[in-house]
C-alpha positions as CSV (number, residue, x, y, z in Angstrom):
1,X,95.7,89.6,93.9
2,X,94.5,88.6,90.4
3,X,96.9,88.6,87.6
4,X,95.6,91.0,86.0
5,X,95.5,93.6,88.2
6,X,99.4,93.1,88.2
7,X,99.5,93.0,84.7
8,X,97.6,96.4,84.5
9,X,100.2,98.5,87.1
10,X,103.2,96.8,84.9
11,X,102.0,98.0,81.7
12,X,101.4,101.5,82.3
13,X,104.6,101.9,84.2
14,X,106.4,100.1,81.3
15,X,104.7,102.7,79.1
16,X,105.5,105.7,81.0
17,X,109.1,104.5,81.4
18,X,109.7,103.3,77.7
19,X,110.5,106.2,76.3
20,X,113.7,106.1,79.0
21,X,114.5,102.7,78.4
22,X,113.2,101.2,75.0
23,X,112.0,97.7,75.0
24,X,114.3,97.1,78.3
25,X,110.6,97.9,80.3
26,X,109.1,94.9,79.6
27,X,111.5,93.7,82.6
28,X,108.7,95.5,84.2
29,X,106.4,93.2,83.4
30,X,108.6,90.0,84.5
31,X,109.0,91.7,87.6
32,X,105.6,92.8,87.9
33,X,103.2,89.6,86.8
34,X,105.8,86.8,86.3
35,X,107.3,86.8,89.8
36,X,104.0,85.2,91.1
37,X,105.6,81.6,89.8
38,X,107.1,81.0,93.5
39,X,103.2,79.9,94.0
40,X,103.4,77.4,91.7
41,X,107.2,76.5,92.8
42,X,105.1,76.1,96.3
43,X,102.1,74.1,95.4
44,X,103.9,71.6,93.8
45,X,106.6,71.2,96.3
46,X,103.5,70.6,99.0
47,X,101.3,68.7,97.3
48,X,103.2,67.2,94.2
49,X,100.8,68.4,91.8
50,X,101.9,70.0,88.7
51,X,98.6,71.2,87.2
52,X,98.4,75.2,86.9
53,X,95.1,75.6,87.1
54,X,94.6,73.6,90.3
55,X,97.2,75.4,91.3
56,X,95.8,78.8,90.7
57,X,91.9,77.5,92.2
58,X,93.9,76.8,95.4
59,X,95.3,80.2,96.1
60,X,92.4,81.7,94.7
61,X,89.0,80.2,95.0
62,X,89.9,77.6,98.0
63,X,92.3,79.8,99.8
64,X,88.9,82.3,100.4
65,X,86.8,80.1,101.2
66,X,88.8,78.6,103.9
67,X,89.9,82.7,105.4
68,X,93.3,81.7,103.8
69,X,94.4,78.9,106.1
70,X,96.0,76.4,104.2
71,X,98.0,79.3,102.8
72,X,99.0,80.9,105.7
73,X,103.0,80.5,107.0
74,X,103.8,79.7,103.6
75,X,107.2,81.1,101.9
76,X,107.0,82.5,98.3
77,X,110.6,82.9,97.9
78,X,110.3,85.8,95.4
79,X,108.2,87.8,97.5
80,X,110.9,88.0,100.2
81,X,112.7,91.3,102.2
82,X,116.0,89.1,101.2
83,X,114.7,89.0,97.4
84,X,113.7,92.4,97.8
85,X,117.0,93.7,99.1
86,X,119.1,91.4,96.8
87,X,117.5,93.1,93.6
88,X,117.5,96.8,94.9
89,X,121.3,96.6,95.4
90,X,121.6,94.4,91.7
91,X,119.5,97.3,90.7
92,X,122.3,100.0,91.0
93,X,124.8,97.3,88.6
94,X,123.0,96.5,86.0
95,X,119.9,98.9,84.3
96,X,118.2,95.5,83.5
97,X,117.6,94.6,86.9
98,X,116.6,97.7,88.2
99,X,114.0,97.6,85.6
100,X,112.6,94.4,86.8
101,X,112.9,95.7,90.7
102,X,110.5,98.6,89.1
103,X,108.0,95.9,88.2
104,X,108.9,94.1,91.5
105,X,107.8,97.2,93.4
106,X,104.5,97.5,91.9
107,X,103.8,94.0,92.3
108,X,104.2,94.2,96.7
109,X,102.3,97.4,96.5
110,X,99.6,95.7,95.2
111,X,99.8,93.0,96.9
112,X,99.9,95.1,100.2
113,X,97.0,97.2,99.4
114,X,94.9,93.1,98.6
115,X,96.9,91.9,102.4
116,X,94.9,95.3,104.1
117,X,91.9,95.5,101.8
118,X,91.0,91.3,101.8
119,X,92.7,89.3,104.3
120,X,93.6,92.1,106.8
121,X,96.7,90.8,107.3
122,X,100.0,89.1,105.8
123,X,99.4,85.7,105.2
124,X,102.7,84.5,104.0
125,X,106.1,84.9,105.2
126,X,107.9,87.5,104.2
127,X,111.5,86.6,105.1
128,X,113.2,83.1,104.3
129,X,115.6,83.8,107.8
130,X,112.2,84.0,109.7
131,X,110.6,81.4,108.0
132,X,113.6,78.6,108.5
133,X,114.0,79.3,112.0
134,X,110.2,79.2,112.6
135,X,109.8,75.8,111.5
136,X,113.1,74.7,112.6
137,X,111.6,75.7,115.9
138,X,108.4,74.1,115.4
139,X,110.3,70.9,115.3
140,X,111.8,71.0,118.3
């Protein structure tokens, strides 16, 4: 899903929530758009490379050309049911958090709506309990 897109949903919920919460909504738009850094936090663990862009032409331009393979299996930590479910409960605490699990929201709806639209299925894992015993099996 491009940025952008994200950064679209996240502003005009921010602005339809604002006048609820002030300039607390822009949580939305950490929640929304910034949460995508757990690709980066991948790329480099994998390949040791720091460089953003290179980063972003993998899961973008590469990752198409190859239908996705080199990114399938992988865990982006922040896209997560355990994330998820850690920030909804957070969310009834704290007003600040619940703003950013607004954002969050918008952010896997979108990028459900690219996994059935584009790739027609989910291409990374979306639980870190799944993922560790997965690979701890494939050791084996």
């Amino acid at each position: 899903m491009e940025i952008w897109k994200h950064a679209l949903l996240s502003s005009i919920l921010a602005t339809l929530i604002y006048p609820f919460y002030g300039w607390g909504v822009l949580l939305i738009l950490v929640g929304g758009v910034l949460i995508d850094i757990d690709h980066y936090l991948w790329y480099m663990l994998k390949y040791q490379k720091f460089n953003l862009s290179s980063c972003y032409k993998h899961f973008t331009i590469d990752a198409d050309k190859n239908n996705y393979k080199d990114v399938t299996g992988t865990l982006m930590i922040f896209h997560t049911t355990e994330f998820f479910l850690l920030m909804i409960v957070a969310s009834f605490y704290n007003r600040y958090v619940f703003l950013f699990t607004i954002g969050l929201l918008g952010h896997y709806l979108l990028d459900f709506i690219w996994h059935w639209q584009v790739t027609k299925r989910v291409i990374t894992d979306l639980s870190v309990i799944h993922w560790l015993f997965k690979n701890q099996i494939q050791k084996l």
